[in-house]
N, C-alpha and C positions, 0 to 999 in steps of 0.2 A: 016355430020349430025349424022353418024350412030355413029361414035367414041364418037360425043361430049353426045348423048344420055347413051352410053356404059359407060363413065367417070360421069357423074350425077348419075347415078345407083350405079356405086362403091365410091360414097361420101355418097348416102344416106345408103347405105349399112354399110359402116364404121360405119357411125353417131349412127347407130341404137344399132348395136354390143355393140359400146363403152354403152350407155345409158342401154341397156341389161347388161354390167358387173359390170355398177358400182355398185348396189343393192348387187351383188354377190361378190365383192369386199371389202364390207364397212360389208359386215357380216363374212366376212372372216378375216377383222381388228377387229369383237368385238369380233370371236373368239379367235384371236393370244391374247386377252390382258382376259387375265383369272378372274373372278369377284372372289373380296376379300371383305367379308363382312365389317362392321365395324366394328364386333366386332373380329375380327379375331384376335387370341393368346393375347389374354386378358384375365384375372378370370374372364369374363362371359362365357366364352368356358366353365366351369368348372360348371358352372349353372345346366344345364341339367343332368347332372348326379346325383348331390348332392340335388335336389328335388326328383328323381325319387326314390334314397333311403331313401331321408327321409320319402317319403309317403310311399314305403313298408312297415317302419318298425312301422308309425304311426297306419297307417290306415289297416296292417296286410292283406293286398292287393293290390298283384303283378301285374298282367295285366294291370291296369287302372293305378296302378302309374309308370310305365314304357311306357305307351303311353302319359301321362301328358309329362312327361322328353323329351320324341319325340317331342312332338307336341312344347314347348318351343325354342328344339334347330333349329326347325322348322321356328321359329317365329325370331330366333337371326339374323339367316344366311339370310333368304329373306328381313331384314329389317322393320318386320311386315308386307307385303305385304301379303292377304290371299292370291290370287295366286300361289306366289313364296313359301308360306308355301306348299300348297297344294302338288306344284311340286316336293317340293324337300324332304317331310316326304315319301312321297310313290314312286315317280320315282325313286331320289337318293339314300333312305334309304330303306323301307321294298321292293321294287322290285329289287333293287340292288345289298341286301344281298342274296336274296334268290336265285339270278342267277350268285353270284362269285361261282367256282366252288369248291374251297375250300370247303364252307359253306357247297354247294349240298352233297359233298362227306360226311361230320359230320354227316349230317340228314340221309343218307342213311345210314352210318352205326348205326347212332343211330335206327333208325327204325328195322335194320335185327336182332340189339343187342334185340329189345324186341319183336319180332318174334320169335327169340332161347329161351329165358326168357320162353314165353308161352309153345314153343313146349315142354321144360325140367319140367314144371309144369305139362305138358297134360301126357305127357310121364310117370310120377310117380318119376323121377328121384328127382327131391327137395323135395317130402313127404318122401323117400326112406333115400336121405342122412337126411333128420331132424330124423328119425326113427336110425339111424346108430349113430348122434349124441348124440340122448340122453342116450347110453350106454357108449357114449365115452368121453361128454362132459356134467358133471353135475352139474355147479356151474354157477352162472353169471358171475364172473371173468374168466373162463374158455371157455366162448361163445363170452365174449369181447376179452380176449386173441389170441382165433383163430381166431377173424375179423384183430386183427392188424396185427397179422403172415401173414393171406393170401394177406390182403393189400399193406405187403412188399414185399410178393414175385411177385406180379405183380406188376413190376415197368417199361414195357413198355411204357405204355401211359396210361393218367389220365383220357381220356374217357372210355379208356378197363378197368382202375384199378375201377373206378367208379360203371358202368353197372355189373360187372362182379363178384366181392365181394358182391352187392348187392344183387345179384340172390342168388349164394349162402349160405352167411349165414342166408339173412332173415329166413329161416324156422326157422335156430339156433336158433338168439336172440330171437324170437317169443317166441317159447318153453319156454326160459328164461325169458319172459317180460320185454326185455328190450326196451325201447320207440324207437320209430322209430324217435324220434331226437336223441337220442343217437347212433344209428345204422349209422345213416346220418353223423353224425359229427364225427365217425373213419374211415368211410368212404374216406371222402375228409381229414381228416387229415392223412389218407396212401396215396393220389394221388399225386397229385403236391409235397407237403414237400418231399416223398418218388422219386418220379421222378426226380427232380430236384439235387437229390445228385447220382443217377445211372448214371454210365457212359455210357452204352447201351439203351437210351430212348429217345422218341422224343425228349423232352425237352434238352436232350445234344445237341441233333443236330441242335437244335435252336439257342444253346447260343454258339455254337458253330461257328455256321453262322454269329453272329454278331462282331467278335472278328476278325477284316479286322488288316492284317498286322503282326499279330501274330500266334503260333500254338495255335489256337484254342481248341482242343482236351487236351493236355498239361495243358494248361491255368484250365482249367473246373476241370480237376481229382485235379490238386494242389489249387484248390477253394473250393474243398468240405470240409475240415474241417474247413473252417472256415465260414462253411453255416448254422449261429446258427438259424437260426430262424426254420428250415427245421432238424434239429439234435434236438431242444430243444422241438419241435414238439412233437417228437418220446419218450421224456424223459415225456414229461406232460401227452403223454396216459398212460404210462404204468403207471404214480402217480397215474392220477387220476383211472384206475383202481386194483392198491393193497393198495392202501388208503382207497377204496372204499367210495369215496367219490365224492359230484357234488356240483355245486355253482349256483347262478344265477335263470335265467330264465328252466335251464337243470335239476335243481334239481326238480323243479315243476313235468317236465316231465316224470323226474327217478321214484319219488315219487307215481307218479298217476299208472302208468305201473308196478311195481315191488308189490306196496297194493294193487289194486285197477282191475289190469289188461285191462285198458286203455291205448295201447299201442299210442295212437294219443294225448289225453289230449282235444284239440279245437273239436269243431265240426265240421270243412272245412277237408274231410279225400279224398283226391282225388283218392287214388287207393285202398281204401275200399276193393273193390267189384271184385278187379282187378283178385283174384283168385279165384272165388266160386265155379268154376267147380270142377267134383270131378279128382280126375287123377288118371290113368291107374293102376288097382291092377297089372298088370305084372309088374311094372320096378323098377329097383335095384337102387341100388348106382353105379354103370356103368354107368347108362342113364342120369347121370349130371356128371361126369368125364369124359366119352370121347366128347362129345360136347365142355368141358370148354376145354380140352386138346385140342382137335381139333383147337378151336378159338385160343386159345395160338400161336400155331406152326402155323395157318394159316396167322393171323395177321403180327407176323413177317417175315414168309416167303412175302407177299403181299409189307411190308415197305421196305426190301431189296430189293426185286422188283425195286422199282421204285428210289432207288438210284444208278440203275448198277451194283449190285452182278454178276446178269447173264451174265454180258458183262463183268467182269474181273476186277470188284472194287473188293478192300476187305474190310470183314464182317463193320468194324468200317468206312471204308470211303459210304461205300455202306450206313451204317444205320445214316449219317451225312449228308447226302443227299439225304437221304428222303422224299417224299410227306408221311404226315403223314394221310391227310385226302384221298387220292387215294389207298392207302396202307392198310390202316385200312377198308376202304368201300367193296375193292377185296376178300381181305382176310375172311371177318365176313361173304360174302356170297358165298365163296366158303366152310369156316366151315359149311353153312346153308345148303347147298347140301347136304355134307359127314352126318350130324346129319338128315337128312330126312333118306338117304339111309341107314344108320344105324339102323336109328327104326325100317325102311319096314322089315328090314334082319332078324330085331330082332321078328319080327312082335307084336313090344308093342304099334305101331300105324299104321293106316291105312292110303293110301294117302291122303284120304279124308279128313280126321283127322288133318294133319298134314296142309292141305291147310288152314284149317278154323283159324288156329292160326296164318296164314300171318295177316290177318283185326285184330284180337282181339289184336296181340303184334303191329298193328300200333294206335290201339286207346290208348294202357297205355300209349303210350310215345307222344301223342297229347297234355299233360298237358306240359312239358319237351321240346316240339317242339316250343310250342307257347313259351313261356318263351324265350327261345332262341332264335329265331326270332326277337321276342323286344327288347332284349341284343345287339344284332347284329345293332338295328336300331340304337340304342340310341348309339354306340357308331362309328357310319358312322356320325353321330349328331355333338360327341363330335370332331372328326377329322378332320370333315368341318369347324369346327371353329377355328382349329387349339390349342384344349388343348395343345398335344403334344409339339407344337413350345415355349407357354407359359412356361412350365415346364420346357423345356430344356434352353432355354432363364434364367430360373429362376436360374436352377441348373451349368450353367455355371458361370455364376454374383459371387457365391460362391464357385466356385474353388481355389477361386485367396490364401484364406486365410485360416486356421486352419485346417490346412494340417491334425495334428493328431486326430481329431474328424470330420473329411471327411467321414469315412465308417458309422458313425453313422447320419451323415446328410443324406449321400445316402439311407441309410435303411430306412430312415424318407422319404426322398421323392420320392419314387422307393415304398412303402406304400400307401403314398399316390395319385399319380399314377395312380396303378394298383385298386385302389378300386374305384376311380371316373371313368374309362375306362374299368373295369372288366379286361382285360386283361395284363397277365405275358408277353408274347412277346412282344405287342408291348411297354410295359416297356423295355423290353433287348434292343429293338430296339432302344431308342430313348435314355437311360443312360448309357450303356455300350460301345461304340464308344465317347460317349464325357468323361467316365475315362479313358479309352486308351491314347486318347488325350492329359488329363492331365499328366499320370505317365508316358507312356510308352519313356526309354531311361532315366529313372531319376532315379526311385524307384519301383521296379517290386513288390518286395513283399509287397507296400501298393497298387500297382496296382490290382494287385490278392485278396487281402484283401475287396478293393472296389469294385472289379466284384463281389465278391462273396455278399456282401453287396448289389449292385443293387440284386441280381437274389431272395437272401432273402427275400428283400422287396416288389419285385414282387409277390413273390409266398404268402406273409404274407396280402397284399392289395388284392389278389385276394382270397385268403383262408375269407376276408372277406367281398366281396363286394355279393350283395345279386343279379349284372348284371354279376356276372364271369361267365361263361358257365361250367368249373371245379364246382361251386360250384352247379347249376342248374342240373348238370350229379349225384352229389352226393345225390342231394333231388330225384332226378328219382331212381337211385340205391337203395335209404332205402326206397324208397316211403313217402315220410315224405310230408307237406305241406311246401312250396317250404321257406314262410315265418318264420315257425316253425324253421324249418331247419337252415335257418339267426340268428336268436334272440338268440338261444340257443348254438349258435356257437360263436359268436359276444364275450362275455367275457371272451371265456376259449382261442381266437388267441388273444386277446389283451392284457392278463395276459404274455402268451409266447412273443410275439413284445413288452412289457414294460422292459421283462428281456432280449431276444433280442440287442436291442437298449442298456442297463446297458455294454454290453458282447460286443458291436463293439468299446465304448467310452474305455475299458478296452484294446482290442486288437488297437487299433490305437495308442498307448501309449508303448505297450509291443510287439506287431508286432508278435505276436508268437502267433499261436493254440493251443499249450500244454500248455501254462497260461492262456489266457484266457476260452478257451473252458469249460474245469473242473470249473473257476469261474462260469461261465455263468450253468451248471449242479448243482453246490450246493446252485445258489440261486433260481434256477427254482424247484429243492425240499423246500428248507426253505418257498418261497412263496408259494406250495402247503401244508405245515403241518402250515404253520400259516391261511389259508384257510379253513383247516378241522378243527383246532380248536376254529375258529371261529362261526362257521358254525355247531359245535355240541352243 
């Protein structure tokens, strides 16, 4: 009786178990089988971005048309479900981004970046160098010269070259009137174009990493001359300033600033006010030199860091294996240390002083923060829906055929791209393993041609997409309004990617650098003096 009792108990027991696992079971099968929307790697992936910029550039207002673009790609991926919208704009996208740790590390250096900003303004150090400049630099071409000089010589990384030139020469151009969209737009045109042709910067070690099966490092240096859009970059400042001349939407701005001394033009001027305090009669032109100097050596010591220098990589494998956003965050606030202790020593500020400009350098970069945040959403947006798979899907279809105008397709869609996704990388990621693909073992140097072609055209769609983060670092840097900044940048990269694009159809033909390159140079002057003479 007792056994037959003890054997019913372990049937109902079984029974129970099982009906307990199935539920845990059947959610572990809807797990294993991953939800694919409908619209997944389709041009409606591409929806949501290309609203969100067209309402920036309509309606001259970024926050709201980058939460529209959100809330769309929101709408695609759930099906219209408000629910699944709900879940996946703010679970998947703005709670998401803000907890990859990548991002955390961006914003944290972005934030120490305008913490130092403050403390070198409190400090006297940027009144001091604008005082030093105006003995040294008294022309407007000579205020715009020294933003491109110092733009190229920080070619570590396009958030340092950004925040960092910006600090610095604004006192310059101010002096000089020149409009803080002009300021903004030599700005990002030293970042990226400048980075992406240096062999020692994030950006090497990027495209470096995506270059599976090959020497990577190699590949890169024998890519830079034929990185026209990024070389012709560098050829269009310097036109448009010993031409002295501007087009477009920029002329407006040059115009108002240079008569008028209206260094904004709009009325939306978000860092106005960002420096009204007065700053310290004690500090020199030291007290913004060894700060920038500091951040300089700190930075890169920080990115070698965390590629294994200390463990016995060397200098170039160490800076190719990089965290650039752990590297850049350690470094910018161990620079913040040595520039507090420096001022104490120097006694041009006080601690107290020096604390009050942690809050003030995090509210100027709250415009810059937010912006970027919704950058980040819209394009966790575009990802979910699988743009990337659509493009590369696309860009393979046309592998097959017209081999010698291939680096001018990729530049076209490596372009386009990077400006509906804001981002260069995950360009290199998703076009530069599928030319590998194609060339590699066949024809190297149209390989290297077309890498050089994707990385171009990344850097040419994000120089103009108004969601890049590069470009968003560069409106923070000149303090510009973030749209201003877009509009007025917008004609003078798509003049450079018109002859660009002229200069890859030329080299896919002739396969050589020293033809086409100089082509690609004498017509990006002929289209700037048929520009000024139109235009006087």
């Amino acid at each position: 009786m007792r056994n037959a009792k003890h054997k019913w108990m372990w049937a109902v027991s079984t029974v129970l178990l099982a009906v307990m696992c199935c539920p845990v079971l059947a959610f572990a099968a809807e797990e294993a089988e991953e939800y694919v929307p409908a619209m997944y790697a389709s041009f409606w992936a591409l929806v949501p971005p290309i609203v969100a910029i067209a309402l920036a550039l309509i309606t001259k207002e970024v926050y709201s048309s980058l939460f529209v673009g959100i809330l769309i790609g929101g709408l695609f991926y759930s099906g219209f479900s408000f629910e699944g919208t709900i879940n996946h704009v703010f679970q998947d996208g703005i709670i998401g981004v803000l907890s990859d740790g990548y991002n955390v590390g961006i914003l944290v250096f972005l934030v120490v970046l305008g913490i130092m900003v403050c403390l070198m303004n409190k400090a006297g150090g940027s009144a001091a160098f604008g005082r030093w400049a105006e003995t040294h630099i008294k022309t407007r071409t000579g205020a715009q010269l020294a933003t491109i000089v110092l733009g190229c010589l920080i070619f570590i990384d396009d958030y340092f070259n950004c925040l960092t030139v910006g600090s610095v020469m604004r006192p310059v151009t101010d002096k000089h009137n020149i409009s803080r969209a002009k300021l903004s737009y030599l700005i990002d045109a030293t970042a990226a174009p400048v980075c992406i042709i240096a062999p020692i910067s994030s950006w090497a070690a990027a495209v470096t990493g995506f270059v599976e099966g090959e020497d990577g490092f190699s590949i890169f240096i024998r890519a830079i001359p034929f990185n026209f859009y990024a070389l012709l970059t560098i050829v269009m400042m310097l036109g448009l300033v010993f031409f002295k001349m501007d087009y477009g939407p920029m002329k407006v701005h040059e115009d108002n600033a240079e008569k008028k001394g209206d260094l904004y033009t709009t009325p939306d001027r978000p860092y106005a006010n960002a420096e009204n305090e007065a700053p310290s009669s004690r500090g020199t032109v030291i007290d913004l030199v060894f700060p920038i100097a500091s951040l300089i050596i700190a930075c890169v010591i920080g990115m070698i860091w965390t590629g294994g220098f200390f463990s016995g990589e060397g200098f170039v494998t160490a800076f190719s294996n990089s965290d650039a956003s752990v590297g850049l965050a350690v470094g910018s606030f161990i620079a913040f240390i040595i520039t507090i202790v420096f001022y104490l020593v120097r006694r041009v500020l006080k601690f107290s002083e020096c604390m009050e400009c942690v809050p003030d350098g995090f509210k100027a970069m709250v415009p810059a923060i937010l912006i970027l945040t919704l950058a980040w959403t819209l394009k966790a947006m575009t990802d979910s829906l699988g743009a990337a798979v659509f493009v590369a899907g696309a860009m393979e279809n046309v592998a097959g055929g017209l081999v010698n105008l291939l680096p001018a397709i990729i530049f076209l869609v490596g372009c386009f791209l990077a400006f509906a996704t804001g981002t260069s990388w995950g360009t290199f990621g998703i076009l530069i393993p599928i030319v590998v693909a194609v060339f590699a073992g066949t024809n190297e140097t149209m390989m290297i041609i077309s890498i050089s072609a994707c990385m171009a055209g990344a850097v040419c769609g994000d120089h103009c997409s108004p969601i890049s983060d590069t470009t968003i670092m560069a409106s923070a840097g000149g303090q510009c309004n973030h749209v201003n900044h877009v509009s007025t940048q917008l004609p003078y990269a798509l003049t450079v990617a018109a002859v660009s694009f002229v200069t890859y159809i030329v080299v896919g033909f002739a396969q050589s650098a020293f033809i086409a390159l100089p082509v690609g140079v004498v017509l990006m002057l002929g289209v700037l003096l048929v520009l000024r003479k139109k235009n006087a």
